[in-house]
C-alpha positions in Angstrom: -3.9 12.3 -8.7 -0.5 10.7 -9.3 -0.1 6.7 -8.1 2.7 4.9 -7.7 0.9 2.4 -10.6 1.0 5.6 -13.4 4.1 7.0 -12.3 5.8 3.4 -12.5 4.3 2.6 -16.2 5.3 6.7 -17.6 8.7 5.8 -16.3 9.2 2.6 -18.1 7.6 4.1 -21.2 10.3 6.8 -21.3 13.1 3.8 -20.9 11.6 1.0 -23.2 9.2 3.6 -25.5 6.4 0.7 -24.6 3.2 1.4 -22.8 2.9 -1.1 -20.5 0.4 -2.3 -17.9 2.4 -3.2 -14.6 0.4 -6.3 -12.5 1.8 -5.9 -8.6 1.1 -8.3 -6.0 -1.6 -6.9 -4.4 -3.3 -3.6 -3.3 -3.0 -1.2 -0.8 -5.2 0.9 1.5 -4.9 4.4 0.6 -2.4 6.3 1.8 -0.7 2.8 2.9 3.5 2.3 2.4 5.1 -0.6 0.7 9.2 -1.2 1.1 8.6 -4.1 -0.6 5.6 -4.2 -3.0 6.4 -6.7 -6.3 5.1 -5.8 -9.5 5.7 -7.5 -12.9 5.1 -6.5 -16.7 6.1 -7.5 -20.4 8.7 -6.1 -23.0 10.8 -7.0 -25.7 13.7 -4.3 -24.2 16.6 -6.7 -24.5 18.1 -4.4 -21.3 19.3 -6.5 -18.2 17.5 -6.3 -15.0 20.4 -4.2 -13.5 20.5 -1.6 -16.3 16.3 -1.8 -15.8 16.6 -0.6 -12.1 18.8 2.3 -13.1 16.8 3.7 -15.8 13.7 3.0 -14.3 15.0 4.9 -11.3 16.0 7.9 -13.2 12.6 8.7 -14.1 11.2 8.4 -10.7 10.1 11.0 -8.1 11.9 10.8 -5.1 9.8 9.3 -3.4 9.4 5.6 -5.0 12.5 3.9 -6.2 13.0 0.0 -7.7 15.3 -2.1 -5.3 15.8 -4.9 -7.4 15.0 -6.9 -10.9 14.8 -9.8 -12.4 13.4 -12.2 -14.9 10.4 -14.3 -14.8 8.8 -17.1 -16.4 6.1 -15.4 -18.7 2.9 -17.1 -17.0 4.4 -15.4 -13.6 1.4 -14.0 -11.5 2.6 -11.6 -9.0 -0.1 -11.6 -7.0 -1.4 -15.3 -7.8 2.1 -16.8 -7.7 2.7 -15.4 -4.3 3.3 -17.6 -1.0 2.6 -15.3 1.4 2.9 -11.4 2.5 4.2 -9.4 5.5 2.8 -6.1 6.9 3.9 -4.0 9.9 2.0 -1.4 11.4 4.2 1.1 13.6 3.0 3.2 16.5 4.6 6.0 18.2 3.5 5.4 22.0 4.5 8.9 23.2 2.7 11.5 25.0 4.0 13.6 22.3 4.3 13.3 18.8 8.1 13.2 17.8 7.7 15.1 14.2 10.5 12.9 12.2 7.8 10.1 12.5 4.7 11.6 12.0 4.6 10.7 8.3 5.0 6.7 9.0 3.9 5.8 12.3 0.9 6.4 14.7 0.8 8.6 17.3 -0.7 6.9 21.1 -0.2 8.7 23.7 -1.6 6.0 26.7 1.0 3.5 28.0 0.6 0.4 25.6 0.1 -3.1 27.9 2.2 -5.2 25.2 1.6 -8.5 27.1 -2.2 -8.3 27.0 -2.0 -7.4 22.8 0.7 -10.4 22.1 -1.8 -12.5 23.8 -4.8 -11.2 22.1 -2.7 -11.9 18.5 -3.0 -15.9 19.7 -6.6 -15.7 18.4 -5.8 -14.1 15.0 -3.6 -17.0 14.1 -4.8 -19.5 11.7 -7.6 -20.0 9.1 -10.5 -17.7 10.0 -13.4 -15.8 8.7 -11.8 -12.3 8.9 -15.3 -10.5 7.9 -15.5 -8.4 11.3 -12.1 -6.9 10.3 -12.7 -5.6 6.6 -15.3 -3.2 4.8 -18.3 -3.9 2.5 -15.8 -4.1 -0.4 -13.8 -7.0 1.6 -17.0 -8.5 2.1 -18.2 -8.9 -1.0 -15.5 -11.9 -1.9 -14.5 -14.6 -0.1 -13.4 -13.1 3.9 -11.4 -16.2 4.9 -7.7 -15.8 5.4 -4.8 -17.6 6.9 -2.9 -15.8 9.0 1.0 -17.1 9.6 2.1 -14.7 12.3 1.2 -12.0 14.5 3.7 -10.0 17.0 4.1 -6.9 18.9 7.2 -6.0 20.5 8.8 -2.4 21.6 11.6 -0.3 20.9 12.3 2.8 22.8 9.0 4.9 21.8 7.7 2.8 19.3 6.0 -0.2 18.9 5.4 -2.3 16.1 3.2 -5.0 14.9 4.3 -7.5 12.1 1.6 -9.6 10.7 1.9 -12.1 8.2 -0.5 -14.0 5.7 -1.4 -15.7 2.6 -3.3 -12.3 1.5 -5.3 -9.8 3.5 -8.6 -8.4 3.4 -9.0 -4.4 2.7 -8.1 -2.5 5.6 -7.9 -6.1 8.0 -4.2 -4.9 9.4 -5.4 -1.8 10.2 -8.8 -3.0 12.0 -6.9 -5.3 13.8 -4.5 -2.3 15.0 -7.4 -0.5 15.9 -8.5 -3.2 18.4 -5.1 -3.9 20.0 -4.8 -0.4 20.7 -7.8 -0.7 22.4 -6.7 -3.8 24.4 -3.3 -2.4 25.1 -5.3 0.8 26.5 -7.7 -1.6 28.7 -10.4 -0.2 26.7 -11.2 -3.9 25.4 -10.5 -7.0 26.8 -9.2 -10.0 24.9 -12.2 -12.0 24.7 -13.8 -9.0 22.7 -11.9 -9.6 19.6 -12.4 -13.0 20.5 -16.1 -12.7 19.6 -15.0 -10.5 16.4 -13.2 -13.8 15.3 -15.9 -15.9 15.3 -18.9 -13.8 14.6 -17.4 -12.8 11.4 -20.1 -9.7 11.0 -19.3 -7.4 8.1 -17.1 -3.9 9.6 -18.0 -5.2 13.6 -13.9 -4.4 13.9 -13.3 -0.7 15.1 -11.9 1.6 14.8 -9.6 1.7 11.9 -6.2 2.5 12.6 -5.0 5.7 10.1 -3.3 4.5 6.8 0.0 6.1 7.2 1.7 3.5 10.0 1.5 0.4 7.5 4.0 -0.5 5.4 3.9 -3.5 3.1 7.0 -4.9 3.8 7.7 -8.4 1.7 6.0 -10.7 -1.0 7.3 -14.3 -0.5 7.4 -16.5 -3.8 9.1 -19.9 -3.6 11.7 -18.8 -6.4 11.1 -15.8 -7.7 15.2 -14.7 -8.5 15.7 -11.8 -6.0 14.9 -11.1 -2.5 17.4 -13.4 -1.2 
């Protein structure tokens, strides 16, 4: 099956004739989006970084495409190297689906109580065991994560959830969706994912929210040349 990964490293062998092994920040849930995923790699082209992005480019499918370039110092580490990383998770909250979205957002169909959700997102803030929000694969490294920010707000039909933190845990974002939802359908109440905070037991955090309504949406470095 094609990845973004192999199709990435083919194109930049047709432009530099070097196989190369592309490092990005950080991993993805299957089927997951990124509009702003940051990958780096090695080559003795002497092409700029501009003339990179349009040859890169022209061997892409149409669906992934290089915004920007630059370069780094050669110790750079995207994933190690970076400060912090934004996610946002979009829901359609319509009693029917609208079909231009169905690709990158969730479907609910139940009036969403935003209030109650924003005020359940208080208890995701900070330094926590995040175990109850991740798989057995999450669970078998460290679970704790600090989480920056955590927001809701609504637009029309759709309402989206930005989360931000040092790094995530495999499918955390979408656990934690699953539970909002919940919440914002008075299905839960807010001291439930209370409990899930500070139990930390391994998958207690359900259900998990489908793949296609996140989107990776920025790496932050302290100086990494573009972005600004």
């Amino acid at each position: 099956m094609p990845t973004v990964q192999g199709e990435l490293e083919q194109a930049i062998l047709k432009v530099t004739g070097e196989a190369v092994r592309i490092r990005g920040a950080g991993r993805t849930d299957a089927g997951v989006h990124a509009s702003g995923q940051v990958a780096a790699f090695e080559t003795e082209s002497a092409l700029s970084p501009s003339t990179f992005v349009k040859a890169i480019n022209f061997y892409l499918p149409l669906d992934i495409a290089i915004k920007d370039a630059c370069k780094v110092e050669a110790n750079f580490d995207a994933r190690r190297h970076a400060l912090s990383r934004e996610y946002r998770y979009t829901i359609v909250n319509s009693p029917v689906v609208l079909p231009l979205s169905r690709r990158w957002a969730y479907c609910v169909s139940g009036k969403l109580n935003i209030e109650a959700m924003n005020k359940t997102c208080e208890a995701l803030l900070g330094t926590h065991d995040f175990a109850s929000f991740t798989n057995s694969e999450g669970c078998a490294k460290n679970t704790v994560r600090t989480v920056f920010g955590a927001e809701l707000h609504r637009k029309d039909s759709f309402v989206v959830f930005d989360i931000s933190a040092i790094g995530f845990l495999p499918q955390q974002v979408r656990r934690t969706v699953g539970c909002l939802i919940k919440i914002g359908l008075g299905e839960m109440g807010v001291e439930e994912l209370d409990r899930m905070v500070i139990s930390a037991r391994a998958g207690m955090a359900k259900p998990t929210a489908p793949p296609h309504g996140l989107c990776m949406m920025k790496v932050n470095y302290s100086n990494i040349g573009f972005g600004k």
